[in-house]
TORKOLFI-975774 format. One line per 10 residues: for each residue x, y negated, z of N, C-alpha, C. Coordinates in pm, 1 decimal, always signed. Atoms other than C-alpha are relative to their C-alpha. Example, Ala and Ser with C-alpha at 12.3 -4.5 7.8 and 13.67 -1.06 7.14 Angstrom:
// residues 2
+89.0 +119.0 +0.0 +1230.0 +450.0 +780.0 +90.0 -120.0 +0.0 ~ -82.0 +119.0 -6.0 +1367.0 +106.0 +714.0 -77.0 -109.0 +73.0
// end
This chain:
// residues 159
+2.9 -144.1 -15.6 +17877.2 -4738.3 +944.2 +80.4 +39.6 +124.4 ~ -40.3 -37.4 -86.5 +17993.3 -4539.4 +1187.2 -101.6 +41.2 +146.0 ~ +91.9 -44.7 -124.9 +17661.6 -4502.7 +1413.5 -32.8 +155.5 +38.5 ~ +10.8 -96.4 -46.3 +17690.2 -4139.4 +1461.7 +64.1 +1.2 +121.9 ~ -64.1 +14.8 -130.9 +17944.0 -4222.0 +1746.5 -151.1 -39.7 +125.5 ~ +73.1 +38.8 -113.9 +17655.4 -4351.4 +1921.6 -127.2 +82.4 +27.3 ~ +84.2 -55.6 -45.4 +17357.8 -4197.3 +2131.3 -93.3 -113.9 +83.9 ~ +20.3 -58.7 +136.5 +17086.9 -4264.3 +2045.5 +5.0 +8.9 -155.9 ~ -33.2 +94.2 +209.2 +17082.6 -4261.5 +1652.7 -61.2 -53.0 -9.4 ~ +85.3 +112.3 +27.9 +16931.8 -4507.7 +1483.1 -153.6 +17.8 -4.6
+148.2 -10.7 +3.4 +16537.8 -4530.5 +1495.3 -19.9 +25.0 -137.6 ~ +52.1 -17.3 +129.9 +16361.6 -4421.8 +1160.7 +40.6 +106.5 -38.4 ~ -87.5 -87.5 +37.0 +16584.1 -4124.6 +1117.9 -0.1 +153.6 +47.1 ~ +16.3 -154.6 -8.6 +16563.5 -3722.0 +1100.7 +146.7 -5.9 +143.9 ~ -158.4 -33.0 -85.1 +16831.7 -3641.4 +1427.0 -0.7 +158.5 -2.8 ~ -27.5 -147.8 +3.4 +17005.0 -3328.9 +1449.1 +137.8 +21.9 +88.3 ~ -146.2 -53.8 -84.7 +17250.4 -3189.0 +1681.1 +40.9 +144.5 +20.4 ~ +19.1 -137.1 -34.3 +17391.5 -2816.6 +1685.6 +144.5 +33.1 +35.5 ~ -98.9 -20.3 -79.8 +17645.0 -2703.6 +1905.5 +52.4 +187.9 +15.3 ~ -53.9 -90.5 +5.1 +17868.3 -2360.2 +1884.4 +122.0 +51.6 +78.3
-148.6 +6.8 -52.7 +18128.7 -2213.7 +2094.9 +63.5 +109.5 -63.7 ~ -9.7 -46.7 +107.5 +18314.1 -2110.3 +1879.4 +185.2 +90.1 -0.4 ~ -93.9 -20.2 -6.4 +18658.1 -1960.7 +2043.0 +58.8 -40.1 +123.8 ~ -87.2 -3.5 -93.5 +18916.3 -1962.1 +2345.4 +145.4 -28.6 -3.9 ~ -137.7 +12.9 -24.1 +19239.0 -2133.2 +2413.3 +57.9 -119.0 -136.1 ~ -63.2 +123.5 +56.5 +19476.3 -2390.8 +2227.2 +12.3 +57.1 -170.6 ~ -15.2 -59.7 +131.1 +19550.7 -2158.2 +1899.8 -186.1 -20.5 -70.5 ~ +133.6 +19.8 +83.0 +19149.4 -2152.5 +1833.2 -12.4 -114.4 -12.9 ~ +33.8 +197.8 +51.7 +19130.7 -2533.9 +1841.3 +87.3 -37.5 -71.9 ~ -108.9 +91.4 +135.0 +19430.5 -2619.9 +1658.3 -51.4 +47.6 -174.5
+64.0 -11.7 +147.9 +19280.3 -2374.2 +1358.7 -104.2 -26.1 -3.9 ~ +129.3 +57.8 +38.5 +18951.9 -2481.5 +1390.5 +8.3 -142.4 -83.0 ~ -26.5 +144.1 +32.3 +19056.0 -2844.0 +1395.8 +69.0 -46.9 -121.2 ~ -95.0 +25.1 +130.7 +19293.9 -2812.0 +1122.9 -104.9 -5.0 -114.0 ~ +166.1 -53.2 +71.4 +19013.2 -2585.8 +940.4 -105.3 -143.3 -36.8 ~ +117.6 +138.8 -15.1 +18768.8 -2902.9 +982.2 +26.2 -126.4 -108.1 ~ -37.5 +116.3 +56.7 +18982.4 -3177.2 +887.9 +47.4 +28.7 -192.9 ~ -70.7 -55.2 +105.6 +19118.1 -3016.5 +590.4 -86.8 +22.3 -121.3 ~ +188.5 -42.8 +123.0 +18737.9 -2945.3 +387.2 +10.7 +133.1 -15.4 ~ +25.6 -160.9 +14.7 +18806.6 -2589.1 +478.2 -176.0 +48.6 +31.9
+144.3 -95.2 -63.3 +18472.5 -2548.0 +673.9 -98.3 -61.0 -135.5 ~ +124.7 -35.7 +41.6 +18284.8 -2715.5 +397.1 +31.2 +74.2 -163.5 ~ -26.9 -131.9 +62.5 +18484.6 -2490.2 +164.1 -62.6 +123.4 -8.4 ~ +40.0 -163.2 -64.6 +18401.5 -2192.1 +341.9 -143.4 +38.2 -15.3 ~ +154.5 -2.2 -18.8 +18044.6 -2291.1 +367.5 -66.0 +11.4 -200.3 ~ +60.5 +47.9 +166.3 +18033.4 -2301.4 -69.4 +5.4 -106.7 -67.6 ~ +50.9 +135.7 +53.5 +18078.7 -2600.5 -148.9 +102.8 -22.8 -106.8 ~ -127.8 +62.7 +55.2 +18320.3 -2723.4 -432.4 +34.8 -179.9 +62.3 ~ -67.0 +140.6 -34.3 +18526.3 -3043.0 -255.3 +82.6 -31.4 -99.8 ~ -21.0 +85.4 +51.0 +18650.0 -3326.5 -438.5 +64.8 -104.7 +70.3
+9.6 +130.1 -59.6 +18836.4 -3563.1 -208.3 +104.2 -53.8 -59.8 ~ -129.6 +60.5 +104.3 +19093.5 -3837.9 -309.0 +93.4 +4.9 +155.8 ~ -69.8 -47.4 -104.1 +19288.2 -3713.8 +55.0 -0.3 +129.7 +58.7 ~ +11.1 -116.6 -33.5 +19377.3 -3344.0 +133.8 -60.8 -24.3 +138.6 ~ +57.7 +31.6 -94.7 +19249.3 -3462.2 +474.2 -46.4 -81.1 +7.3 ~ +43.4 +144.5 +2.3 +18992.5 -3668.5 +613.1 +69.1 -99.2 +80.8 ~ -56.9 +159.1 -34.0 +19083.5 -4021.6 +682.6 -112.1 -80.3 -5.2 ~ +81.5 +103.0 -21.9 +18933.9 -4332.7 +760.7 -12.4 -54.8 -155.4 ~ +1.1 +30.6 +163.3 +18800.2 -4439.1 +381.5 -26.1 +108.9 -90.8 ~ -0.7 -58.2 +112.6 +18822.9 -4123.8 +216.5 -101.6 -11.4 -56.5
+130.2 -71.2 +54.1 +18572.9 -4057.0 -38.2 -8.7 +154.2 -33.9 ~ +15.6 -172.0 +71.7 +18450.2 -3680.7 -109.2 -147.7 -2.8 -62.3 ~ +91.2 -60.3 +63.2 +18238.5 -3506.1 -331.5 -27.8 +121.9 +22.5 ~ +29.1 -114.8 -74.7 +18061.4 -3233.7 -202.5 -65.1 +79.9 -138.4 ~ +56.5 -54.0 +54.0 +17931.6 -3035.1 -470.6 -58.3 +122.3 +6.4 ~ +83.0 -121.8 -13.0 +17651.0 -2720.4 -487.5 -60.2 +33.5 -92.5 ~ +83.4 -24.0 +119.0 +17504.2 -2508.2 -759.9 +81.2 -7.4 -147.6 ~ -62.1 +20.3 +147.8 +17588.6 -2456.8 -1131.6 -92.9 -86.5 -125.9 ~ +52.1 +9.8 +122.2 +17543.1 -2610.9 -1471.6 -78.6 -119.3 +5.6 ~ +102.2 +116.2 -4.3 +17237.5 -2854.1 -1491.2 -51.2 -2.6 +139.5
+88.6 -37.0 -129.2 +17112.7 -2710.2 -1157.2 +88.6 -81.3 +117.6 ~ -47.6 +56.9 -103.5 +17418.3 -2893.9 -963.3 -28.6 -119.7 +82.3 ~ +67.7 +119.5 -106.3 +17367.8 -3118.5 -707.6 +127.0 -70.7 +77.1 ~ -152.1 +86.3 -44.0 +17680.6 -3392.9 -557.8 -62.9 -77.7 +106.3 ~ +67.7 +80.8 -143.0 +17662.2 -3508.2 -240.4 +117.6 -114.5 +16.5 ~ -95.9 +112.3 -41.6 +17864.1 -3835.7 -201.6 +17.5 -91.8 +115.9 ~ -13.4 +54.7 -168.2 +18050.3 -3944.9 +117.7 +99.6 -120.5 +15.5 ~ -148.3 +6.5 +26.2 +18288.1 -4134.1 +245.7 +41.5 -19.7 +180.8 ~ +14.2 +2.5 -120.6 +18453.8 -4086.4 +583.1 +8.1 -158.6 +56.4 ~ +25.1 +109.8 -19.5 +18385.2 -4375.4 +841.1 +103.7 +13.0 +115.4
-116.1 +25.0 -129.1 +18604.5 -4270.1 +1121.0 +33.6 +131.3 +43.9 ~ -68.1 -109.8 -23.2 +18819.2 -3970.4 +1253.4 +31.2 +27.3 +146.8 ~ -46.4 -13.8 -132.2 +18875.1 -3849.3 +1617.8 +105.7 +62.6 -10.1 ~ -100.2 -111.7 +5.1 +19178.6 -3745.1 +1713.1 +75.2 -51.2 +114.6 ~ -41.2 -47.7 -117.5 +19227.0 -3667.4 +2038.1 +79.4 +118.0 +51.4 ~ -55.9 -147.0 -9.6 +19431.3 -3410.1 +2224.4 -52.6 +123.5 -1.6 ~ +97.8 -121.1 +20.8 +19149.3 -3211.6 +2281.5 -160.6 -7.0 -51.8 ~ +118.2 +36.5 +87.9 +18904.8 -3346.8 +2058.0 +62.0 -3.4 -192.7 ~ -62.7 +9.4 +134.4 +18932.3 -3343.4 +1689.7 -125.6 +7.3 -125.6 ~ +133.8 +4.9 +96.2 +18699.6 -3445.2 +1396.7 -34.7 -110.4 -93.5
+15.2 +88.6 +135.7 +18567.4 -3664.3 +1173.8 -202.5 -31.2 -55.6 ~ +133.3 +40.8 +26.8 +18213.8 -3866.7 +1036.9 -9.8 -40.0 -141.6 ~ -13.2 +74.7 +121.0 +18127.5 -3976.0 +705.7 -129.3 -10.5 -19.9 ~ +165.1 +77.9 +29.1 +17814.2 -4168.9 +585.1 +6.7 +53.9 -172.4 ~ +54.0 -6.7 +118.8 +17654.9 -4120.8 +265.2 +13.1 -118.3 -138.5 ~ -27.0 +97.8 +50.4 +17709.8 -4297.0 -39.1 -129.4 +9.9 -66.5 ~ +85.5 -15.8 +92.7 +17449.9 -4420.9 -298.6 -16.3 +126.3 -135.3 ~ +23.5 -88.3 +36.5 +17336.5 -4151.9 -487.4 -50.5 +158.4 +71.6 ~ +21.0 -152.7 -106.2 +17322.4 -3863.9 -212.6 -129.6 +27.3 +5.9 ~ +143.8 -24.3 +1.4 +17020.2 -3684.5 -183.0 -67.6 -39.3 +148.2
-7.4 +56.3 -105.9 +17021.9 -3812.6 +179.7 +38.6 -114.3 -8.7 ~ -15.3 +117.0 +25.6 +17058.8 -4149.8 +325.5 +35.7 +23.1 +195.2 ~ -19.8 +4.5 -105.4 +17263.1 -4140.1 +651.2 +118.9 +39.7 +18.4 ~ -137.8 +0.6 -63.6 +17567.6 -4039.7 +857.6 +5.7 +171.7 +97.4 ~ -7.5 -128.5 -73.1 +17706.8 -3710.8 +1004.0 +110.4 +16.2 +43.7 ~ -140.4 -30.3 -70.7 +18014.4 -3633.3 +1249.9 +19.2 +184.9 +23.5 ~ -66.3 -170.0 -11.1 +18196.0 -3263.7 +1309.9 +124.2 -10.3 +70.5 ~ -195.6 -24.1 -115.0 +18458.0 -3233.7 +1610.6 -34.6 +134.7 +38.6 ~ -89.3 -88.7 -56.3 +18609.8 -2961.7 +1760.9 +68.1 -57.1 +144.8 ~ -36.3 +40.8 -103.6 +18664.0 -2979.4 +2092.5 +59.2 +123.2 +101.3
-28.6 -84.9 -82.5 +18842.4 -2796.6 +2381.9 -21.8 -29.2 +149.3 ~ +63.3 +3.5 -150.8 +18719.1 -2776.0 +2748.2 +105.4 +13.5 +70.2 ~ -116.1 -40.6 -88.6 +18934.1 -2763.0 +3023.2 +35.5 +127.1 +48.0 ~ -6.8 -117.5 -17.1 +18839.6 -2423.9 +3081.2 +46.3 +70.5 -124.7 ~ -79.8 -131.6 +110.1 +19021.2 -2300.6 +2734.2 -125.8 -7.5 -156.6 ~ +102.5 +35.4 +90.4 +18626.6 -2321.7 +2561.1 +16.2 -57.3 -135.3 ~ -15.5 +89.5 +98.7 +18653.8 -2437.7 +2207.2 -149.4 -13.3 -76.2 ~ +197.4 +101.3 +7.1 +18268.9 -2620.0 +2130.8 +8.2 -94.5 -112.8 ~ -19.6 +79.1 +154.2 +18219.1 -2734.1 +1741.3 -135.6 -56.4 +18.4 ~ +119.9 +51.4 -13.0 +17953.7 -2954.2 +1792.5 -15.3 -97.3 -174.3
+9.9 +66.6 +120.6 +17784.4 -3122.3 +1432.9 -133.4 -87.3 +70.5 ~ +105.7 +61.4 -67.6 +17552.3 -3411.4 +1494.9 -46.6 -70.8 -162.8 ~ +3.6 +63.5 +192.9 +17366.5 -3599.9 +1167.6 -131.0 -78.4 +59.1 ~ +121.6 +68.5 -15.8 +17092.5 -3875.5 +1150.9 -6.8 -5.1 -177.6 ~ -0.3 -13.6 +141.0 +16957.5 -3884.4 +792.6 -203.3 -2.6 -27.0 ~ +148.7 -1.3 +80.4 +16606.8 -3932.7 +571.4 +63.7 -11.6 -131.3 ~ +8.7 +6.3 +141.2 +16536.5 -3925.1 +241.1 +57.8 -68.9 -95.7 ~ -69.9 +75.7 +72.5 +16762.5 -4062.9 +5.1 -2.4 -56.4 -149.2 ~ +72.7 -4.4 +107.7 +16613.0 -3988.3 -353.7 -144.6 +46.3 -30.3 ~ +221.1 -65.5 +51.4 +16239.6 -3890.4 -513.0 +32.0 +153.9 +24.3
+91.2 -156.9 +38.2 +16291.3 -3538.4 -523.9 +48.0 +16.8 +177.3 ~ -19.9 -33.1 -168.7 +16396.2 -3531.0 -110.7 -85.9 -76.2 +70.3 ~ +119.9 +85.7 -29.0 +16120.0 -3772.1 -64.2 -73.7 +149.1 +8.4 ~ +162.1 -56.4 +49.6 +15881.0 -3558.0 -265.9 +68.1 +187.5 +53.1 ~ -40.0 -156.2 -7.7 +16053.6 -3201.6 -118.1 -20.9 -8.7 +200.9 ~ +45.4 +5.3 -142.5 +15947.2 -3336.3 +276.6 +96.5 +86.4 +85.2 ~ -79.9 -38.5 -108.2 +16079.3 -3136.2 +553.0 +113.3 +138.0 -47.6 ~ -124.5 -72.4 +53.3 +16257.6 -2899.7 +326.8 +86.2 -13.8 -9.8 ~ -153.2 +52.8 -21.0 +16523.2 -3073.0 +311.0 +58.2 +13.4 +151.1 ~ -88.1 -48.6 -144.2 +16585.9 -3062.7 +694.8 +38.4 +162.6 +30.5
-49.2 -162.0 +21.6 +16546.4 -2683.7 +645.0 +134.9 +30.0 -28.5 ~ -131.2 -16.0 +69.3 +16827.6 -2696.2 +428.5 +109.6 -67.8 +82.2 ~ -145.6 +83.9 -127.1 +17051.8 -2935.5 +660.5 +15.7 +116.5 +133.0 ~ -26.4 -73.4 -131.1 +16997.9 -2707.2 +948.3 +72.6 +167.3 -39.9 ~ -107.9 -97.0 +79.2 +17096.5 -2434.0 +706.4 +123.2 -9.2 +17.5 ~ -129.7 +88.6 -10.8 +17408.5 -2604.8 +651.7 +90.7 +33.4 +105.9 ~ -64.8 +34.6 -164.7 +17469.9 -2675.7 +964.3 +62.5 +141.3 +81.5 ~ -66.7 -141.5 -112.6 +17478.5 -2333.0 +1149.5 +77.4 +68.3 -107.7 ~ -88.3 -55.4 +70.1 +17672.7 -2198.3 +837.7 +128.0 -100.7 -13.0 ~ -115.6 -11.1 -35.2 +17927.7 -2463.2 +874.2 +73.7 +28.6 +152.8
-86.3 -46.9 -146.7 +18001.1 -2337.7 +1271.3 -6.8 +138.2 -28.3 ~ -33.9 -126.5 -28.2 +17997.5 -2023.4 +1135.5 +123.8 +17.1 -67.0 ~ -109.8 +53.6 +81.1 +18278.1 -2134.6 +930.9 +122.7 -30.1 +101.9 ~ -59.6 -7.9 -51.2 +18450.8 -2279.9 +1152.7 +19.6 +96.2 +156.6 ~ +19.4 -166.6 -115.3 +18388.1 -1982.4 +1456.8 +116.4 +76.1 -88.8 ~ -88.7 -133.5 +95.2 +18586.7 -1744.2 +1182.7 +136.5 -70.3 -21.7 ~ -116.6 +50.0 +34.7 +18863.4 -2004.9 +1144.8 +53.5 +22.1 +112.0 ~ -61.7 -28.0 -163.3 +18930.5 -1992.5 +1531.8 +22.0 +133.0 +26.5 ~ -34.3 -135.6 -11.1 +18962.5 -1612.3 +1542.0 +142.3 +13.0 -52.9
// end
């Protein structure tokens, strides 16, 4: 694990990349970045988290959970590797067995030299169970969902 670091992703695989600027100066990246590492953004975004580390780390596992009752749905991760740079900051985690996906996704926070703070999310991923098989490109619907609701997540943390 760990092939989200690389370009391109792996062959066979849904890619996705969506990029946000999401704030100005050293205070918006430190709360973004914090925000990030912390499971605020996928807090923010609805999710009930589950991890066995208030932050990610290399190893953690999390449980992403969505939905109530019988209707819930658990997304199981576990991170594969963490950036943490001065002006980079972020984190990847692959999928575990069970996920309704079958792949890997990274989330940094970055700052430009010009002040810029740029939350870029990148993900390679297919089908992981029958009903994301048998639910076709809906499911990327829903990832790209996701996706621009967690930079809108973190955008509001950098303010």
């Amino acid at each position: 694990m760990g092939a989200s670091r690389d370009v391109p992703f792996p062959a066979g695989y849904h890619h996705l990349t969506e990029q946000k600027v999401i704030g100005y100066g050293a205070d918006a990246f430190d709360a973004a970045a914090t925000h990030l590492c912390a499971w605020g953004m996928h807090r923010g975004a609805g999710l009930d988290v589950r991890a066995d580390a208030p932050t990610a780390a290399p190893g953690t596992s999390v449980e992403l959970r969505w939905g109530i009752g019988p209707l819930r749905l658990t997304f199981s991760c576990r991170v594969v590797y963490v950036v943490d740079e001065p002006h980079r900051r972020g984190f990847a985690y692959g999928t575990l067995p069970g996920h309704p996906e079958s792949g890997e996704e990274s989330f940094v926070v970055e700052q430009r030299p010009d002040g810029t703070v740029l939350a870029t999310i990148s993900a390679f991923s297919k089908p992981g169970r029958w009903f994301t098989r048998l639910g076709g490109p809906a499911g990327r619907v829903v990832q790209r969902v996701m996706t621009r609701k967690y930079l809108e997540v973190l955008a509001e943390a950098a303010r």
